[in-house]
C-alpha positions as CSV (number, residue, x, y, z in Angstrom):
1,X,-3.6,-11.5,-7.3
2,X,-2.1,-11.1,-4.0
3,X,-4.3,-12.3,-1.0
4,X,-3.0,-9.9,1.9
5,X,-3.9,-12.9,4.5
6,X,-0.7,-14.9,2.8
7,X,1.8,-12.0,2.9
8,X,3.1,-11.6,6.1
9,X,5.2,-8.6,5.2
10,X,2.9,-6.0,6.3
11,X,0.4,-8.1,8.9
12,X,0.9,-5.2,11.8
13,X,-0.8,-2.5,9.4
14,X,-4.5,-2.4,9.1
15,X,-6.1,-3.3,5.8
16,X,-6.5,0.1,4.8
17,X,-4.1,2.9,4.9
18,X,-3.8,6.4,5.0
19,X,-0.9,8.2,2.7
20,X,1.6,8.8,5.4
21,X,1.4,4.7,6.9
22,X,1.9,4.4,2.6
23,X,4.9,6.3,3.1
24,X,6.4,4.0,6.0
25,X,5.3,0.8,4.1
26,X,7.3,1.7,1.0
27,X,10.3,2.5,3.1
28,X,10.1,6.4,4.2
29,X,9.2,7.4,0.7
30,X,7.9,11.0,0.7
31,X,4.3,12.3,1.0
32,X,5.1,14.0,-2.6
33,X,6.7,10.7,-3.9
34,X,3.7,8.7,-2.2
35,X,0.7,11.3,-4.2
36,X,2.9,11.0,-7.5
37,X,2.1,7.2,-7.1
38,X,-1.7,7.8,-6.4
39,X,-2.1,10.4,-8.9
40,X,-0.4,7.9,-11.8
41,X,-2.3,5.5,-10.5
42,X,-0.1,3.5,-9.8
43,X,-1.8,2.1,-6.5
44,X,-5.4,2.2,-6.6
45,X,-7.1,4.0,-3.6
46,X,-10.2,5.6,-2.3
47,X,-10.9,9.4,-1.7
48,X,-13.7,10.7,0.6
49,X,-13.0,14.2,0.8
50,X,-9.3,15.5,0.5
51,X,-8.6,12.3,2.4
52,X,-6.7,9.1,0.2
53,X,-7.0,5.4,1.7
54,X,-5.0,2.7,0.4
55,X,-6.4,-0.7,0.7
56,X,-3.1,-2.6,2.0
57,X,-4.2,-5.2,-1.0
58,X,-3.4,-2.9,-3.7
59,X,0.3,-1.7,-1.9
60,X,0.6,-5.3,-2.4
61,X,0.2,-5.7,-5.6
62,X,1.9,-2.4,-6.6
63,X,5.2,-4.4,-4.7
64,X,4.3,-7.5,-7.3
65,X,5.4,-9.9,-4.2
66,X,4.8,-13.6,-5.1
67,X,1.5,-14.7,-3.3
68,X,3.4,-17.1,-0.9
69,X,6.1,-14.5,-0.1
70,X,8.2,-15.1,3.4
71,X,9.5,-12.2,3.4
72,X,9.0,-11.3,7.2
């Protein structure tokens, strides 16, 4: 598992994200592309209401980036 403290690829977002930060993280995907994801669940999330957070954790490991990545 991917420990977001060691991945300095996304350090400027907050640990948990709404669906249209998601959609900046993964490169301007769309908000339909981004919901496809969520719905497969393919990145886990939380939903209070009709809104979706993503824990930047599980972005992470939907990317499956080595723990020690320098990707900056």
């Amino acid at each position: 598992m991917i420990n977001p403290q060691h991945c300095p690829l996304f350090k400027d977002y907050p640990d948990v994200v709404d669906v249209e930060t998601l959609c900046h993280m993964l490169g301007g995907i769309s908000k339909p592309t981004a919901y496809k994801l969520l719905h497969e669940n393919k990145i886990k999330y939380v939903k209070i209401g009709r809104v979706f957070y993503i824990p930047k954790y599980h972005i992470l490991n939907f990317l499956d980036l080595p723990e020690q990545s320098n990707v900056q």
